[in-house]
Structure formats: C-alpha cells, structure tokens
PDBQT receptor file of N, H, CA, C and O in Angstrom, charges set to zero:
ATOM      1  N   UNK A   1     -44.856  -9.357  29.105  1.00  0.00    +0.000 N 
ATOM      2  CA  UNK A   1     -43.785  -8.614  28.469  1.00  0.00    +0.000 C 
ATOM      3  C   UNK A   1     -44.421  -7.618  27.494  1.00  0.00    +0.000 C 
ATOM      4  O   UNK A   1     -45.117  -8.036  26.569  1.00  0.00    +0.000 OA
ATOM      5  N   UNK A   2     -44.162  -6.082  27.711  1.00  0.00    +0.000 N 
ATOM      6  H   UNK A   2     -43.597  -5.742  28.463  1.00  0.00    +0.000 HD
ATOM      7  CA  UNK A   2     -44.623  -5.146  26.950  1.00  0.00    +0.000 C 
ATOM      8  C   UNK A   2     -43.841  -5.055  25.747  1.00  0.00    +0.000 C 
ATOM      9  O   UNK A   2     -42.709  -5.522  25.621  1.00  0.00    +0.000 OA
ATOM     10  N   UNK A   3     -44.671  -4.262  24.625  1.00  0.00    +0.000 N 
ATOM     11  H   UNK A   3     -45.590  -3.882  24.728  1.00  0.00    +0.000 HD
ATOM     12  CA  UNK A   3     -43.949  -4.284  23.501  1.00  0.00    +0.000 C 
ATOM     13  C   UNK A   3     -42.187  -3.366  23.784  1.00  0.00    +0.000 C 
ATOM     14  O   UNK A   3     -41.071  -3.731  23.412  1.00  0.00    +0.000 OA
ATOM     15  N   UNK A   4     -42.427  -2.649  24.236  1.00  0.00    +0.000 N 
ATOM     16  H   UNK A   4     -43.333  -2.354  24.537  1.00  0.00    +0.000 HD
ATOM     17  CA  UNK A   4     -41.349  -1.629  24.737  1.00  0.00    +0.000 C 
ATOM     18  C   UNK A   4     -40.339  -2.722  24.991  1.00  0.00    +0.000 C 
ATOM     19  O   UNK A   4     -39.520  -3.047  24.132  1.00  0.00    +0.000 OA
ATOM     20  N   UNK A   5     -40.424  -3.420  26.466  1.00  0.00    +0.000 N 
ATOM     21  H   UNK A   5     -41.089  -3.156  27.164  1.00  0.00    +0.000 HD
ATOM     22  CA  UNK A   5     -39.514  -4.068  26.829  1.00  0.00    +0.000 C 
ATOM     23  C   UNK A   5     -39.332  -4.875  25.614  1.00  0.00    +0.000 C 
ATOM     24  O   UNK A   5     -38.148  -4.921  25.281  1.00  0.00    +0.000 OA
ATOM     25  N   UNK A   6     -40.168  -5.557  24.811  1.00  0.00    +0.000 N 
ATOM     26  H   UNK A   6     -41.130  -5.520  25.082  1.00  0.00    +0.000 HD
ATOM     27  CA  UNK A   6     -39.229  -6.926  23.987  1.00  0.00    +0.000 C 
ATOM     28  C   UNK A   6     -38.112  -5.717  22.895  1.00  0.00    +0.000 C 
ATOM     29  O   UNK A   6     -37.021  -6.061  22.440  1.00  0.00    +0.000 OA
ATOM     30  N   UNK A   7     -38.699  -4.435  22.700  1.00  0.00    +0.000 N 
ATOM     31  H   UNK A   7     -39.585  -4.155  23.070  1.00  0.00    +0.000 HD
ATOM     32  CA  UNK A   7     -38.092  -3.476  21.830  1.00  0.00    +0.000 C 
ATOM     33  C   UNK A   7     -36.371  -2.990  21.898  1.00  0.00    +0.000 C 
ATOM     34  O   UNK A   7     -35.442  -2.876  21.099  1.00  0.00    +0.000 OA
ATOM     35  N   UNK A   8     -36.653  -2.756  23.660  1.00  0.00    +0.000 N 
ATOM     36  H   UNK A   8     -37.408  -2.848  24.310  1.00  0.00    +0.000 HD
ATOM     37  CA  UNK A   8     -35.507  -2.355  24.106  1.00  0.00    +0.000 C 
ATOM     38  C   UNK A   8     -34.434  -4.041  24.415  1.00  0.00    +0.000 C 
ATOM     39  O   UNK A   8     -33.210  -4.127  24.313  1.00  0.00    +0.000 OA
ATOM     40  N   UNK A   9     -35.258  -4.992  24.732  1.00  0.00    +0.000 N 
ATOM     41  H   UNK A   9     -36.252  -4.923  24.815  1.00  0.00    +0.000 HD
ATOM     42  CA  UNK A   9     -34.333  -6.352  24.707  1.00  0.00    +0.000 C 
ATOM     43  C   UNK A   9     -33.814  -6.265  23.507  1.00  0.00    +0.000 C 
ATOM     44  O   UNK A   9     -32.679  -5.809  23.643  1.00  0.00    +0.000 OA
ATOM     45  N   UNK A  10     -34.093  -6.500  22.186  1.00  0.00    +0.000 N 
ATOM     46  H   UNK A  10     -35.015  -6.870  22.075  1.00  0.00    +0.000 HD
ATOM     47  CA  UNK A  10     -33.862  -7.104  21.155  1.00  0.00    +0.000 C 
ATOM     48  C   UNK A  10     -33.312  -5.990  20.371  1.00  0.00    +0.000 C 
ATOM     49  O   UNK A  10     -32.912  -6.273  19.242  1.00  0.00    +0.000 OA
ATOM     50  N   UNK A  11     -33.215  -4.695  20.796  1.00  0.00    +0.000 N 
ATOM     51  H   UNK A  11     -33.539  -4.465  21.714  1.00  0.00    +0.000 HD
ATOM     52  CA  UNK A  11     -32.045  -3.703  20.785  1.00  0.00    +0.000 C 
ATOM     53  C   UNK A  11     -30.343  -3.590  21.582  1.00  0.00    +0.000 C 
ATOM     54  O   UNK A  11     -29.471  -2.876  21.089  1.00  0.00    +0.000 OA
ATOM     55  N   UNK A  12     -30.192  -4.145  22.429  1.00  0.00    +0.000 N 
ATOM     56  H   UNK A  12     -30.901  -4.725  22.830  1.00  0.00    +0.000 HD
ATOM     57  CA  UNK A  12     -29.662  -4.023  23.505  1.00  0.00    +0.000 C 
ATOM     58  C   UNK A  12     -28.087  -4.879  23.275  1.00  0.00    +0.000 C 
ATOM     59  O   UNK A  12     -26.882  -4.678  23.424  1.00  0.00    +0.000 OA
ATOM     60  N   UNK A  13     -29.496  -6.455  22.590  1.00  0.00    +0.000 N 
ATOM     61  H   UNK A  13     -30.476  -6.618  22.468  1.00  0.00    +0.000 HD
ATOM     62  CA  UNK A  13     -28.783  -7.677  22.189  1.00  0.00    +0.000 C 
ATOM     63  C   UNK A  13     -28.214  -7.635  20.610  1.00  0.00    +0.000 C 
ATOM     64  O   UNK A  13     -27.334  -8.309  20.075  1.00  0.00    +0.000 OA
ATOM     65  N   UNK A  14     -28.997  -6.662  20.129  1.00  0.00    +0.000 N 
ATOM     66  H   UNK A  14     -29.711  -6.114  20.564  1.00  0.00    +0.000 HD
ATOM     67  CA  UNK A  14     -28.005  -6.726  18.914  1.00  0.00    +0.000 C 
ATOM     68  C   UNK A  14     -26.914  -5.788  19.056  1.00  0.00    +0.000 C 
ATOM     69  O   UNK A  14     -25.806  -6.278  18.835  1.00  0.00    +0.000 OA
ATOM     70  N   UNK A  15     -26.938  -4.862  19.292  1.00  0.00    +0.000 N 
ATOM     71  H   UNK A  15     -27.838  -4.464  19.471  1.00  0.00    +0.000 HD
ATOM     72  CA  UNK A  15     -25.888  -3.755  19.902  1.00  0.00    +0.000 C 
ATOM     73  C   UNK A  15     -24.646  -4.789  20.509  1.00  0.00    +0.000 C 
ATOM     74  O   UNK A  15     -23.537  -4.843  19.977  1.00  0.00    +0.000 OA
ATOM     75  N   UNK A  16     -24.952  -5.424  21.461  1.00  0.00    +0.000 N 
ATOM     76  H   UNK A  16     -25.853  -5.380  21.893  1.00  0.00    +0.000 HD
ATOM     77  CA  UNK A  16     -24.289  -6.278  22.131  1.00  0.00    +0.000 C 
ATOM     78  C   UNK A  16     -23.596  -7.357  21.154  1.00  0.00    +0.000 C 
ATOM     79  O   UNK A  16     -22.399  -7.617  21.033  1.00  0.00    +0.000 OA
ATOM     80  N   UNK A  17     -24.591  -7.846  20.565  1.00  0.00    +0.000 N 
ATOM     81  H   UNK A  17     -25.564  -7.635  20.663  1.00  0.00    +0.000 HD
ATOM     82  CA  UNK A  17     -24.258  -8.760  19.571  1.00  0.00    +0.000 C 
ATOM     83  C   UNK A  17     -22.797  -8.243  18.343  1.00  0.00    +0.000 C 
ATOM     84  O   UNK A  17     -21.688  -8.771  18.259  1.00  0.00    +0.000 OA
ATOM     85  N   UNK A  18     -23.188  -7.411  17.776  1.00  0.00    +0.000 N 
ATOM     86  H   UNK A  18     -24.089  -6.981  17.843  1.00  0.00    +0.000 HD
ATOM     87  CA  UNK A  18     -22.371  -6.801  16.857  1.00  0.00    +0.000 C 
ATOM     88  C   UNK A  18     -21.075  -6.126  17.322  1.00  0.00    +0.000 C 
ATOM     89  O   UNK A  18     -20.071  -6.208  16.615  1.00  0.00    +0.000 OA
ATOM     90  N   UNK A  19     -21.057  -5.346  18.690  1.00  0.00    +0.000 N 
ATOM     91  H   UNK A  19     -21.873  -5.279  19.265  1.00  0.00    +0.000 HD
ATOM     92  CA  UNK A  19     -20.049  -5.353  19.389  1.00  0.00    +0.000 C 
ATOM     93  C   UNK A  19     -18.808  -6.867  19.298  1.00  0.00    +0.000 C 
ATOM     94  O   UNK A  19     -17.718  -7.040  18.753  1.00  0.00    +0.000 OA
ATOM     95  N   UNK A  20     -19.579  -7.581  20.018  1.00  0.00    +0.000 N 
ATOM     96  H   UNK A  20     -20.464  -7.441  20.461  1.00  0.00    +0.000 HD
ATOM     97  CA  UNK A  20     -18.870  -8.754  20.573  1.00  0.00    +0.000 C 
ATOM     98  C   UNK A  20     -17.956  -9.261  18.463  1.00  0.00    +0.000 C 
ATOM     99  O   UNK A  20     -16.788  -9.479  18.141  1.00  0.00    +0.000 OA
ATOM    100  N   UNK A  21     -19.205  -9.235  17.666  1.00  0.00    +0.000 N 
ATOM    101  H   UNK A  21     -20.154  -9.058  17.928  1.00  0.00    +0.000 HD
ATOM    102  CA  UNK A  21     -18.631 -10.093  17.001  1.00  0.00    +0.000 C 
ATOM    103  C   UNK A  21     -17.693  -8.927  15.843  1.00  0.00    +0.000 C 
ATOM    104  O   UNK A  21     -17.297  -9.333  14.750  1.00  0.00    +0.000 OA
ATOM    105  N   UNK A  22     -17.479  -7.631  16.273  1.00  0.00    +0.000 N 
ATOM    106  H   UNK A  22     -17.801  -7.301  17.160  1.00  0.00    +0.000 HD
ATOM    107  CA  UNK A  22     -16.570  -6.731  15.316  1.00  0.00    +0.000 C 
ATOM    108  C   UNK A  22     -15.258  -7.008  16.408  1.00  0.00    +0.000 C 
ATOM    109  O   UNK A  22     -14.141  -6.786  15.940  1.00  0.00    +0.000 OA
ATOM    110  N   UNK A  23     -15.326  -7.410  17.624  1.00  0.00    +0.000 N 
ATOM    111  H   UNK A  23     -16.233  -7.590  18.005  1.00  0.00    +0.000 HD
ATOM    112  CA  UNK A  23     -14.078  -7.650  18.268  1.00  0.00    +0.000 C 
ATOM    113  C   UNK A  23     -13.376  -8.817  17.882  1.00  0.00    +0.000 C 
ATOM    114  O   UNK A  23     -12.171  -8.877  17.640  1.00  0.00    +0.000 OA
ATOM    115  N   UNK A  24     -14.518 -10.102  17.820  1.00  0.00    +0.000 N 
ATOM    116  H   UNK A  24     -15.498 -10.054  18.016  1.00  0.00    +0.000 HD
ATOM    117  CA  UNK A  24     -13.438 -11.230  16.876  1.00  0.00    +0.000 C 
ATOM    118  C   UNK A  24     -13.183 -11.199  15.965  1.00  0.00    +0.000 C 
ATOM    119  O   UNK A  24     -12.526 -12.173  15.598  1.00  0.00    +0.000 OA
ATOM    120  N   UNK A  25     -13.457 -10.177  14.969  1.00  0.00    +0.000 N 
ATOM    121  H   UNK A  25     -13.990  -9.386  15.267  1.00  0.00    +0.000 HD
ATOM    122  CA  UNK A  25     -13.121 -10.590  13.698  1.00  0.00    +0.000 C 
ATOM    123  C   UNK A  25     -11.705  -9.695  13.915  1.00  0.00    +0.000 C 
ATOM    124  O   UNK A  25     -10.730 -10.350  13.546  1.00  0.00    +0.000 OA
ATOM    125  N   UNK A  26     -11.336  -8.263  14.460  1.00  0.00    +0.000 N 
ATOM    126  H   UNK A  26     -12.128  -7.731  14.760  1.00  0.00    +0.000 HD
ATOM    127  CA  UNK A  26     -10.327  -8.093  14.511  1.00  0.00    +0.000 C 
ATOM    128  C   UNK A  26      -9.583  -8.417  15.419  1.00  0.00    +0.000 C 
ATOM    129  O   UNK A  26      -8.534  -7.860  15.096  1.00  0.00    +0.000 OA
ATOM    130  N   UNK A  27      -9.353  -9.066  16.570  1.00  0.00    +0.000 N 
ATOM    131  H   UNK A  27     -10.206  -9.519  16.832  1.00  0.00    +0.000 HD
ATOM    132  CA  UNK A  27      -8.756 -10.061  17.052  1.00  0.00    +0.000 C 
ATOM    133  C   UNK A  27      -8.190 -11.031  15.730  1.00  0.00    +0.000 C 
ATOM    134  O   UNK A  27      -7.056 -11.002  15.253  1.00  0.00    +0.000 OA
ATOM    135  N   UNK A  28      -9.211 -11.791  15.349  1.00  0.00    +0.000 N 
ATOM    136  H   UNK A  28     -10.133 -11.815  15.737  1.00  0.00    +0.000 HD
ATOM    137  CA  UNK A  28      -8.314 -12.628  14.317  1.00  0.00    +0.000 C 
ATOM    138  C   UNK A  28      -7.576 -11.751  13.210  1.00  0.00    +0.000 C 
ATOM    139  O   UNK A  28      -6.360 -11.893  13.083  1.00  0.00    +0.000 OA
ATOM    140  N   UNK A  29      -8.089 -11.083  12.614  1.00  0.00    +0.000 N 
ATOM    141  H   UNK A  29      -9.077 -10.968  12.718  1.00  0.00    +0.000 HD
ATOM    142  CA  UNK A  29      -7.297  -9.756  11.626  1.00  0.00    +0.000 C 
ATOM    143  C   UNK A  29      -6.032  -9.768  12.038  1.00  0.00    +0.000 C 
ATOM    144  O   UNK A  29      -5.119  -9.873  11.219  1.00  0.00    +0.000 OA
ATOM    145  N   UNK A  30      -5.745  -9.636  13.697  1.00  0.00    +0.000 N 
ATOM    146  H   UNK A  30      -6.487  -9.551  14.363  1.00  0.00    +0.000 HD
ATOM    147  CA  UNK A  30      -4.623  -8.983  14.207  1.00  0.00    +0.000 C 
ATOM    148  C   UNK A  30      -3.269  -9.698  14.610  1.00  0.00    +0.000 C 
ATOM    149  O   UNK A  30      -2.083  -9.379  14.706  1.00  0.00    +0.000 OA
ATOM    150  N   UNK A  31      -4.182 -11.021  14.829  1.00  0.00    +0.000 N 
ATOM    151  H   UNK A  31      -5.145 -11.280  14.751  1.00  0.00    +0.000 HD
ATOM    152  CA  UNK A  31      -3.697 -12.073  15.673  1.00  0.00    +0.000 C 
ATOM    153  C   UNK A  31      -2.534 -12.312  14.965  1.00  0.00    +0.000 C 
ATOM    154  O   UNK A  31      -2.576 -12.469  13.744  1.00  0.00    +0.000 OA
ATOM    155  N   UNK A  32      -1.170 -12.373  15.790  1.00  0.00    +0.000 N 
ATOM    156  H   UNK A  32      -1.136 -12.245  16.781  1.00  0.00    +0.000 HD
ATOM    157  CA  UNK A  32      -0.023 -12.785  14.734  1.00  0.00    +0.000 C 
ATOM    158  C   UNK A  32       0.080 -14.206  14.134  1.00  0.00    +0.000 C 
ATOM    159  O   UNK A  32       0.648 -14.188  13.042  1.00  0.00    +0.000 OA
ATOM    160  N   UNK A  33      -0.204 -15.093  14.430  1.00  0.00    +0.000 N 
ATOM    161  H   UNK A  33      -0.666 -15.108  15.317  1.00  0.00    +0.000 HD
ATOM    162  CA  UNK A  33      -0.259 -16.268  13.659  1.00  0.00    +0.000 C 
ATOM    163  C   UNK A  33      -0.799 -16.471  12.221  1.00  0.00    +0.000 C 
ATOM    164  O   UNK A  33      -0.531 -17.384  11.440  1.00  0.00    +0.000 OA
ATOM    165  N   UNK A  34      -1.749 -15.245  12.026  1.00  0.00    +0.000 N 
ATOM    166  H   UNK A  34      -1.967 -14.504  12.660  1.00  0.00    +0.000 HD
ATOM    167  CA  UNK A  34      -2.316 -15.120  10.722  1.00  0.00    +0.000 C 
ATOM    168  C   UNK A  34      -1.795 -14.085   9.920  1.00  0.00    +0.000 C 
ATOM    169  O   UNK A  34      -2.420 -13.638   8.958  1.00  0.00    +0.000 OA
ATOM    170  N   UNK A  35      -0.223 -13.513  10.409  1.00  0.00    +0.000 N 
ATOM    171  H   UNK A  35       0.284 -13.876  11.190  1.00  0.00    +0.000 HD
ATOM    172  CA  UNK A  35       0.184 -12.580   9.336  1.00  0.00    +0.000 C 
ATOM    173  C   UNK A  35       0.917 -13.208   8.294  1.00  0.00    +0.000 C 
ATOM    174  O   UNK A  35       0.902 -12.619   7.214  1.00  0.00    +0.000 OA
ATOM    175  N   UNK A  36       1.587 -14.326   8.376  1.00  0.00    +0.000 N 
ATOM    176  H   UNK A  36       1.599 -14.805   9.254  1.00  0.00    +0.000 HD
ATOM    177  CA  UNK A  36       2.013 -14.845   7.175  1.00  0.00    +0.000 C 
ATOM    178  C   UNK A  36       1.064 -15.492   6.124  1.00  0.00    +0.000 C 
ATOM    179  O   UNK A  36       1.346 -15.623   4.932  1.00  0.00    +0.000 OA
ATOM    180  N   UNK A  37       0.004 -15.846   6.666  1.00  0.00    +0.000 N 
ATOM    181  H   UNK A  37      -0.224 -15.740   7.634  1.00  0.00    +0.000 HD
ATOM    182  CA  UNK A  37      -1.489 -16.466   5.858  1.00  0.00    +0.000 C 
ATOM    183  C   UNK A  37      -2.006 -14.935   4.967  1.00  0.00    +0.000 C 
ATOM    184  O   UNK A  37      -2.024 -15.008   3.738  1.00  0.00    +0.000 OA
ATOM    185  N   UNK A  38      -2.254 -14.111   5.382  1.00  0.00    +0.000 N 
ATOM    186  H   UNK A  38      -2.240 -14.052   6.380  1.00  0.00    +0.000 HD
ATOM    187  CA  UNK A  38      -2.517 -13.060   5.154  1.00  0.00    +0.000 C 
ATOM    188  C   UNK A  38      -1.350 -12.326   4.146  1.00  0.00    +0.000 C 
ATOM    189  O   UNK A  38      -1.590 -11.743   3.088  1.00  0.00    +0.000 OA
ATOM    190  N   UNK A  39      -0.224 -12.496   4.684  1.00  0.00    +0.000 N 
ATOM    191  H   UNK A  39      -0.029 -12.970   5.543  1.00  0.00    +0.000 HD
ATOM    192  CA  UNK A  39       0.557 -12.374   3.613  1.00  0.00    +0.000 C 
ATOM    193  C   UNK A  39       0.840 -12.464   2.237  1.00  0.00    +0.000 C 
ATOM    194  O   UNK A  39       1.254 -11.674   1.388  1.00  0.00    +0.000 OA
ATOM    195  N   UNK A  40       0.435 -13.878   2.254  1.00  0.00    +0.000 N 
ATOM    196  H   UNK A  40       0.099 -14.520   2.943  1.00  0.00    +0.000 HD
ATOM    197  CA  UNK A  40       0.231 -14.991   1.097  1.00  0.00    +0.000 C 
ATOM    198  C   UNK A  40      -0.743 -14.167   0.243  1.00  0.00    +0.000 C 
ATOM    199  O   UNK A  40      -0.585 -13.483  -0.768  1.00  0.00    +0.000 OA
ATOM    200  N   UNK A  41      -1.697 -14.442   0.927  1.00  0.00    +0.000 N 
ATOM    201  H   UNK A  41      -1.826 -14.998   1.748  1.00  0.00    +0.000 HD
ATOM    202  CA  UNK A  41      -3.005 -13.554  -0.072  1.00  0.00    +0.000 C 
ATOM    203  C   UNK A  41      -3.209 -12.649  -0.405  1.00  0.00    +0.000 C 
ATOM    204  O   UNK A  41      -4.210 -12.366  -1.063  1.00  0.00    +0.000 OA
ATOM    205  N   UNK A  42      -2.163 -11.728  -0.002  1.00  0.00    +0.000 N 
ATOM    206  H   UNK A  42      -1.349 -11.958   0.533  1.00  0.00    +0.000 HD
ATOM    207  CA  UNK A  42      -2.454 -10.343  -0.286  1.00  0.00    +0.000 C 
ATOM    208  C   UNK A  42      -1.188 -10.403  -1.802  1.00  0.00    +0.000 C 
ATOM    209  O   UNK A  42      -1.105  -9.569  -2.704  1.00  0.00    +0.000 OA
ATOM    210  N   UNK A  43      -0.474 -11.493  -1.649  1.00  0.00    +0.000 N 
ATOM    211  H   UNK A  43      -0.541 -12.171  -0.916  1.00  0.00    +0.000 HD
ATOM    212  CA  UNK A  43       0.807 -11.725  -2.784  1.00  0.00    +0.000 C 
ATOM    213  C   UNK A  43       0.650 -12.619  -3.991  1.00  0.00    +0.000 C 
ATOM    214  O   UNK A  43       1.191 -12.864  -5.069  1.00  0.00    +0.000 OA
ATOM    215  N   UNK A  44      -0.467 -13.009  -3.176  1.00  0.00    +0.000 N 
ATOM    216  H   UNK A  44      -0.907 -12.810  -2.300  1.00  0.00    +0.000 HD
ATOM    217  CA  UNK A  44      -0.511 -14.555  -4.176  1.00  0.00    +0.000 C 
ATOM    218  C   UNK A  44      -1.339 -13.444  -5.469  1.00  0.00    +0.000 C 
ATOM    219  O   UNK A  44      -0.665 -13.913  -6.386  1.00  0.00    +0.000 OA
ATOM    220  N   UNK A  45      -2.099 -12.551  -6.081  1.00  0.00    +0.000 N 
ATOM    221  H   UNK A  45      -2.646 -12.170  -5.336  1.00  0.00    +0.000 HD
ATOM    222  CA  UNK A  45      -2.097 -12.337  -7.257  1.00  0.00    +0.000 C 
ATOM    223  C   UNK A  45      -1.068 -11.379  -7.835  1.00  0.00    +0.000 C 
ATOM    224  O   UNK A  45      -1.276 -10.957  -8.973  1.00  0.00    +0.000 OA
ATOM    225  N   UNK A  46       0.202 -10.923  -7.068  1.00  0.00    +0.000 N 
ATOM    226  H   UNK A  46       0.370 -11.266  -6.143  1.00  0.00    +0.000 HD
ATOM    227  CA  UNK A  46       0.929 -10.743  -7.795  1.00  0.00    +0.000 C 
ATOM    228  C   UNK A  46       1.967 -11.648  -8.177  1.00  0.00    +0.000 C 
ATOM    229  O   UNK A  46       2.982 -11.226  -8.731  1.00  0.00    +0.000 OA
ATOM    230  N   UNK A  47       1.744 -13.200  -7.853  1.00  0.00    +0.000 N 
ATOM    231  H   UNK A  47       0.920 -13.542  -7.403  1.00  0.00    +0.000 HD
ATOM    232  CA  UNK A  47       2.605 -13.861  -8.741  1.00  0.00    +0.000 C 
ATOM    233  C   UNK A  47       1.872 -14.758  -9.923  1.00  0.00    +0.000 C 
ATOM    234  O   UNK A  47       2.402 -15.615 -10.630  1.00  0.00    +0.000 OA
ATOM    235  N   UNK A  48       0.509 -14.313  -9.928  1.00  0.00    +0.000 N 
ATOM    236  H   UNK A  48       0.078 -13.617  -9.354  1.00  0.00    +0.000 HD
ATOM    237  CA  UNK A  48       0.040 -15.423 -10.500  1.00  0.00    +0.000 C 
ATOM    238  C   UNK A  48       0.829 -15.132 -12.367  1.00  0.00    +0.000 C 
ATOM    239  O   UNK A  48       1.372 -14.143 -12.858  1.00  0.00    +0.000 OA
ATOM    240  N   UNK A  49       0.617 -16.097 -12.760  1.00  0.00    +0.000 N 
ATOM    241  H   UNK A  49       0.175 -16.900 -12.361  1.00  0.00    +0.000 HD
ATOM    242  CA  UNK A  49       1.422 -16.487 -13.853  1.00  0.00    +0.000 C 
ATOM    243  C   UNK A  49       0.998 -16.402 -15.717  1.00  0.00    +0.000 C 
ATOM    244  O   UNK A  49       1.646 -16.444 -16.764  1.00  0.00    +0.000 OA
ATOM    245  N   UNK A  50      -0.308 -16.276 -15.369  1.00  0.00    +0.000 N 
ATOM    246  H   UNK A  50      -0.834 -16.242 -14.519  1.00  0.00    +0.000 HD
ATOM    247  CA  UNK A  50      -1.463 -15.886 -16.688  1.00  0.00    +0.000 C 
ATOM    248  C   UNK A  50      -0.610 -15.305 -17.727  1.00  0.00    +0.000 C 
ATOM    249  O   UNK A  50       0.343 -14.613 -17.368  1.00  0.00    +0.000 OA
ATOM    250  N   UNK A  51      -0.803 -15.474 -18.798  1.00  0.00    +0.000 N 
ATOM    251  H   UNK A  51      -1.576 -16.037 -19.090  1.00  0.00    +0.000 HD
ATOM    252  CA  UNK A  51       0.115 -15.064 -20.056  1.00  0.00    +0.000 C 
ATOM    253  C   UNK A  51      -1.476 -14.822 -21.239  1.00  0.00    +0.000 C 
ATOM    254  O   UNK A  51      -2.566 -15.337 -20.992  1.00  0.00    +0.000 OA
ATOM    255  N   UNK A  52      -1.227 -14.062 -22.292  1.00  0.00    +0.000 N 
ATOM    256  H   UNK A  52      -0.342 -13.644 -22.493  1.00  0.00    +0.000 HD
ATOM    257  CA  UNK A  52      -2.242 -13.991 -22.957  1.00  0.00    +0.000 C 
ATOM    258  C   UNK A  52      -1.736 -15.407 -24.032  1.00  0.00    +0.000 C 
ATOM    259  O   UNK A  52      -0.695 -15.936 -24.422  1.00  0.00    +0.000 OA
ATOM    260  N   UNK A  53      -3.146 -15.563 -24.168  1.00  0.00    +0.000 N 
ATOM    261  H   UNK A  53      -3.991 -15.133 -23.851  1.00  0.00    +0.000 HD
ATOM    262  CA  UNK A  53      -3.026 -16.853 -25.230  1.00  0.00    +0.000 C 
ATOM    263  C   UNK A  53      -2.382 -16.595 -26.632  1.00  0.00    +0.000 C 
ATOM    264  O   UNK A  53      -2.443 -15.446 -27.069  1.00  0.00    +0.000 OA
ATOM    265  N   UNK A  54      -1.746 -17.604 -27.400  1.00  0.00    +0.000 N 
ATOM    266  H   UNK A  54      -1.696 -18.537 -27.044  1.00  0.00    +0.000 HD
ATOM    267  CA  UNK A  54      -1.228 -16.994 -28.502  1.00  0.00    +0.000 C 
ATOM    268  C   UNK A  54      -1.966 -17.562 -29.929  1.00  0.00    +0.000 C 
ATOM    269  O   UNK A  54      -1.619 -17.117 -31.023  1.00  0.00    +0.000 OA
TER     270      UNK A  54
C-alpha cells in the first residue's frame, strides 16, 4: 500500500464519514417526535423563576 493510496483512503472515509454523520444529526433535529422535547428547551429558560436575592 502506497503512501498515496492510504492518503486518498483515509480521505475518502472521512468525507464519507462526516457526510453520513451531518445526516443523523439532522434527521434527529428534524424528526417529529423530538419537537416537543425541543420545545421544552428552547422554553424552559424563559420560565425559569430566579428572583434577585433580597
């Protein structure tokens, strides 16, 4: 195995790699089961409740 080839393998596979894993993450992003979870968190610091101390 020439240096080239392990160059262009271990190019190929990360390309590949990073592809594959920017598709699951928005898959799950998208996925409707996680819009009310997502919901939550995007709300939950506008209810939080903090008061200044007196």
């Amino acid at each position: 195995m020439t240096h080239d080839t392990l160059v262009w393998f271990s190019k190929s596979f990360g390309l590949f790699y990073l592809l594959a894993l920017s598709i699951a993450v928005l898959v799950y992003a998208f996925w409707p089961s996680n819009k009310q979870r997502f919901d939550r968190a995007a709300d939950a610091i506008l209810h939080d409740e903090d008061k200044p101390c007196r």
